[in-house]
N, CA, C and O atoms as a DFTB+ gen file, in Angstrom:
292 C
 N C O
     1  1     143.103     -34.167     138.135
     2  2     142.986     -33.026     137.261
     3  2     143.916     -33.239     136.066
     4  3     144.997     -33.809     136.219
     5  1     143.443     -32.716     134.692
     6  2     144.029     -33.161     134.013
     7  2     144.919     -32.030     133.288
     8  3     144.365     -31.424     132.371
     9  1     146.368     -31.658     133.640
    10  2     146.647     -30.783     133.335
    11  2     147.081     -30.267     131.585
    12  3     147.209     -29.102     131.209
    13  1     147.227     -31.414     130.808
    14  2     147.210     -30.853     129.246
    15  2     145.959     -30.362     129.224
    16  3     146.091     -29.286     128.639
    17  1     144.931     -30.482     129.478
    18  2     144.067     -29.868     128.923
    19  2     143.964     -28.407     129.338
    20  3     143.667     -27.461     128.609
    21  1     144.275     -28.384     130.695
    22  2     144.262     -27.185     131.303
    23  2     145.381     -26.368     130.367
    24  3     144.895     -25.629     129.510
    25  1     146.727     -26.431     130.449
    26  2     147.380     -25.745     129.440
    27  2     146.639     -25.837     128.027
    28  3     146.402     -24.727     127.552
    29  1     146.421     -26.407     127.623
    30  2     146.028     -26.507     126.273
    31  2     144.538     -25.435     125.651
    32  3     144.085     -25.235     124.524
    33  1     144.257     -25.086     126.641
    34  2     142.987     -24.400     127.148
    35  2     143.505     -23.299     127.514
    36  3     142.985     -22.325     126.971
    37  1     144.339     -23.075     128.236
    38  2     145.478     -21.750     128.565
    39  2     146.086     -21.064     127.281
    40  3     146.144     -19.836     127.220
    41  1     146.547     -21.881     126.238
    42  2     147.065     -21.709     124.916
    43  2     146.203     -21.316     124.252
    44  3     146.785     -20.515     123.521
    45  1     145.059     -21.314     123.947
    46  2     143.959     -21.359     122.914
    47  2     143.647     -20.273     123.723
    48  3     144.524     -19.492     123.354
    49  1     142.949     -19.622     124.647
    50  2     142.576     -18.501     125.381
    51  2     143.564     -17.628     125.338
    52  3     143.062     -16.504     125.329
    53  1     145.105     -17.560     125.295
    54  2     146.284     -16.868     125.372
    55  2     146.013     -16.825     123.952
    56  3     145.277     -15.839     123.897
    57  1     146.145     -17.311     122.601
    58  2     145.978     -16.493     121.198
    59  2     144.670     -15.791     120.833
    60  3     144.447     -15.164     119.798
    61  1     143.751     -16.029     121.978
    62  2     142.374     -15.308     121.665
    63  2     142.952     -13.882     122.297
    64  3     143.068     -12.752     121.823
    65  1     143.227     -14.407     123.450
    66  2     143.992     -12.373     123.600
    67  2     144.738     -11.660     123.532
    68  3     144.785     -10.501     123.944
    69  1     145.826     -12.602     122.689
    70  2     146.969     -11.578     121.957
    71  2     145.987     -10.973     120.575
    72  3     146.209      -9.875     120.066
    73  1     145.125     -11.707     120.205
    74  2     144.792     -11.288     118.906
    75  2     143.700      -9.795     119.136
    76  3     143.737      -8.804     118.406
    77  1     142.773      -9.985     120.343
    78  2     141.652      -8.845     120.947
    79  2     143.190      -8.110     121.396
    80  3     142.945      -6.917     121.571
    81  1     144.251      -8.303     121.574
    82  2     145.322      -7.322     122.051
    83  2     145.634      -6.737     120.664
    84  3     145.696      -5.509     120.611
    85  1     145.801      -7.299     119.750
    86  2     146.225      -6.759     118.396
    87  2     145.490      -5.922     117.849
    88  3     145.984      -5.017     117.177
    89  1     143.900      -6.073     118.053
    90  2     142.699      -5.407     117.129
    91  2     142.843      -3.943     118.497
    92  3     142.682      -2.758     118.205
    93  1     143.082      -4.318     119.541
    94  2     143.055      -2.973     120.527
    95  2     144.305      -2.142     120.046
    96  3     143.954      -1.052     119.595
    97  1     145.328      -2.302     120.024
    98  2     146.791      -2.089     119.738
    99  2     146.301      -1.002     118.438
   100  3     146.603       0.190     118.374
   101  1     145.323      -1.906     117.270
   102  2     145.256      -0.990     116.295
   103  2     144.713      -0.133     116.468
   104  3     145.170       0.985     116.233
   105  1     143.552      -0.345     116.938
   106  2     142.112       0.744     117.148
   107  2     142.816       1.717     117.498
   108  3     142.835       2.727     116.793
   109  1     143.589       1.632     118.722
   110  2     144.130       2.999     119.713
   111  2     145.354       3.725     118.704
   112  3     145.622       4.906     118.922
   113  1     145.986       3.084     117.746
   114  2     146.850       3.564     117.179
   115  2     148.405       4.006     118.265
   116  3     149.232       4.903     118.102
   117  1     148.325       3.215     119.069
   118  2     149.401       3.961     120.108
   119  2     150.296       2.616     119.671
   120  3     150.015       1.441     119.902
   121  1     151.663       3.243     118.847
   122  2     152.546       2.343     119.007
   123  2     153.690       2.055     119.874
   124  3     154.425       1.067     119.895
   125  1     153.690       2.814     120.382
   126  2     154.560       2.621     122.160
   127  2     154.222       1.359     123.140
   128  3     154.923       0.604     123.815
   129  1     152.832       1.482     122.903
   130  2     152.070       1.003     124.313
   131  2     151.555      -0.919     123.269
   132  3     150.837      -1.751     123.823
   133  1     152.021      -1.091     122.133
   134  2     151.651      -2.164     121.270
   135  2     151.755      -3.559     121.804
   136  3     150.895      -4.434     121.898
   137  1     153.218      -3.547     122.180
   138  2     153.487      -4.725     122.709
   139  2     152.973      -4.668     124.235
   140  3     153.130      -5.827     124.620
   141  1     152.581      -4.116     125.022
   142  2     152.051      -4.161     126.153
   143  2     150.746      -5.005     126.178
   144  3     150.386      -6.004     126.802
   145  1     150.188      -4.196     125.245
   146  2     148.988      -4.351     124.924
   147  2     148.971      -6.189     124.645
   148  3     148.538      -7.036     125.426
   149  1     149.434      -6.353     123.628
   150  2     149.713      -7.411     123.503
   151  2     150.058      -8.617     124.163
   152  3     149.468      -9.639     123.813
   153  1     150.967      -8.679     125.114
   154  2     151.370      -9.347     126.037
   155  2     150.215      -9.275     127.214
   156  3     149.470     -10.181     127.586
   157  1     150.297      -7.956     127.669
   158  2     148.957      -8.481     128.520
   159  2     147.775      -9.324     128.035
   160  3     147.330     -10.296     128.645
   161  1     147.370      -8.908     127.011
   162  2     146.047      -9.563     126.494
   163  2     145.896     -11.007     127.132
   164  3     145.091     -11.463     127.943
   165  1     147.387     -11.757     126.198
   166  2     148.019     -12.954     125.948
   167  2     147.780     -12.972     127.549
   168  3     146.675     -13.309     127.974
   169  1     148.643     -12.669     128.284
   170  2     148.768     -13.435     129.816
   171  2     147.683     -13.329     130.530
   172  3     147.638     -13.933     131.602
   173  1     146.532     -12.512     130.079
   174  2     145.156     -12.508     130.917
   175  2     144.174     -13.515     130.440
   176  3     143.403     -14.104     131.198
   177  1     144.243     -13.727     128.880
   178  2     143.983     -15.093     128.454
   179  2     144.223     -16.224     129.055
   180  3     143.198     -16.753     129.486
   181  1     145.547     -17.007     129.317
   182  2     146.099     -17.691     129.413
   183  2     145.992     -17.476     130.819
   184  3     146.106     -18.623     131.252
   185  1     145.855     -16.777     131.733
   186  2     145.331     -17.056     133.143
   187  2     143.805     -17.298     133.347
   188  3     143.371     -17.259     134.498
   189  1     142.970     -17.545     132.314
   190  2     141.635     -16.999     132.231
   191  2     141.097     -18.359     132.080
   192  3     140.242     -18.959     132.731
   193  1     141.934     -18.763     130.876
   194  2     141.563     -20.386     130.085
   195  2     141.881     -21.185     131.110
   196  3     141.130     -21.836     131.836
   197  1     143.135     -21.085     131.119
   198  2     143.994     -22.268     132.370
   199  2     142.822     -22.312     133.528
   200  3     142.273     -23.406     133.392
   201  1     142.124     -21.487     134.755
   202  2     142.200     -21.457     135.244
   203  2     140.281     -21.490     135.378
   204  3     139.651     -21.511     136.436
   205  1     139.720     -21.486     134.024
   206  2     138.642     -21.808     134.033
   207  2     138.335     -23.539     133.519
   208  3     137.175     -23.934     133.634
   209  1     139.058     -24.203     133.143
   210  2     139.741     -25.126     132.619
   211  2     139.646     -26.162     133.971
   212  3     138.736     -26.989     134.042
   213  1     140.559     -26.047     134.910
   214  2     140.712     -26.077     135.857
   215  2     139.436     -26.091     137.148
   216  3     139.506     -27.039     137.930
   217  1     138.519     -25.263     137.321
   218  2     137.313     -24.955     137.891
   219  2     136.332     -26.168     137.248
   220  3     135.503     -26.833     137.870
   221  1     136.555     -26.226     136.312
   222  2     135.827     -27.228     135.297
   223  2     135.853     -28.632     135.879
   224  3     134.743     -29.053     136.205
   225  1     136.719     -29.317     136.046
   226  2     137.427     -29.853     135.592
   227  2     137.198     -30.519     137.220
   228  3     136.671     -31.607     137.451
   229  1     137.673     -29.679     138.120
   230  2     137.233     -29.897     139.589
   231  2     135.927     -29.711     140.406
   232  3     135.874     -29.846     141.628
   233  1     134.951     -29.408     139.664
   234  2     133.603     -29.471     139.411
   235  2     133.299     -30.760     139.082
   236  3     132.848     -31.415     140.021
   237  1     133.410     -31.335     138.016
   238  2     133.211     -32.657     138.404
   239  2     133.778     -33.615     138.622
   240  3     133.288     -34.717     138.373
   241  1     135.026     -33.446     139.174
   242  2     135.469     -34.482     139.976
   243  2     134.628     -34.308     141.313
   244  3     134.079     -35.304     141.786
   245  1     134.505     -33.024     141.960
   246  2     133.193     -33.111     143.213
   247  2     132.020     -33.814     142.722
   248  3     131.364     -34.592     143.414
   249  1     131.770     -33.520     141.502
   250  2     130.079     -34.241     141.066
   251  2     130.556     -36.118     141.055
   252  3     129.765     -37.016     141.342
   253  1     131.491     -36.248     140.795
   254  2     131.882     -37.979     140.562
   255  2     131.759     -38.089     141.951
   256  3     130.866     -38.813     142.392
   257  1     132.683     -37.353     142.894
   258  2     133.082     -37.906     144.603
   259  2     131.403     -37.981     145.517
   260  3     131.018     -38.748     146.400
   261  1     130.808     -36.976     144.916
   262  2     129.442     -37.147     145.522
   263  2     128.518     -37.723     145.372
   264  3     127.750     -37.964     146.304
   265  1     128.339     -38.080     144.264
   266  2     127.645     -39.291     143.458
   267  2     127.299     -40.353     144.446
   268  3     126.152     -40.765     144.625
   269  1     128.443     -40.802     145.125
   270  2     128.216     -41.932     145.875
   271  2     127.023     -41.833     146.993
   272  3     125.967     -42.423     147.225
   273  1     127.679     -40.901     147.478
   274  2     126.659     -40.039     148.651
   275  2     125.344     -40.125     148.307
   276  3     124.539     -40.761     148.988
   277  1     124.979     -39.385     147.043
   278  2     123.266     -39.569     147.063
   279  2     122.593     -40.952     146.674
   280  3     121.379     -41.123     146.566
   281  1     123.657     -41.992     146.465
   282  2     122.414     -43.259     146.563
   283  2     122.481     -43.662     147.915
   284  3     121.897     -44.711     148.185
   285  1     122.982     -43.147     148.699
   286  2     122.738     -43.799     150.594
   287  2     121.630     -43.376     150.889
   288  3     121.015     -43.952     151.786
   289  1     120.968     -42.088     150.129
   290  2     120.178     -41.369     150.381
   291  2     118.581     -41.901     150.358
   292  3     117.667     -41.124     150.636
């Protein structure tokens, strides 16, 4: 598994949802709750990317490991 990519994929998904955290933050006008907003976004991203990244990633390493299997077939 290749983990820069996985972070790197975690990073890029983590500024996609600080930024949908920023456009929410405004919409609602609640500046109390801003940085919440924000930070969560970011860490639900960044658990989202990473971890679809990841699924990916070990998907076909099963498709490589099985490969072998179907020419016995």
């Amino acid at each position: 598994m290749n983990l820069k990519v996985a972070l790197f994929s975690g990073v890029v998904a983590a500024l996609i949802g600080a930024m949908i955290g920023i456009a929410l933050a405004h919409i609602s006008q609640r500046e109390l709750r801003k940085h919440v907003i924000v930070v969560g976004g970011a860490s639900l991203g960044f658990v989202v990317g990473a971890t679809s990244s990841m699924m990916m990633q070990q998907k076909q390493e099963n498709a490589d490991d099985y490969s072998d299997t179907d020419r016995l077939k």
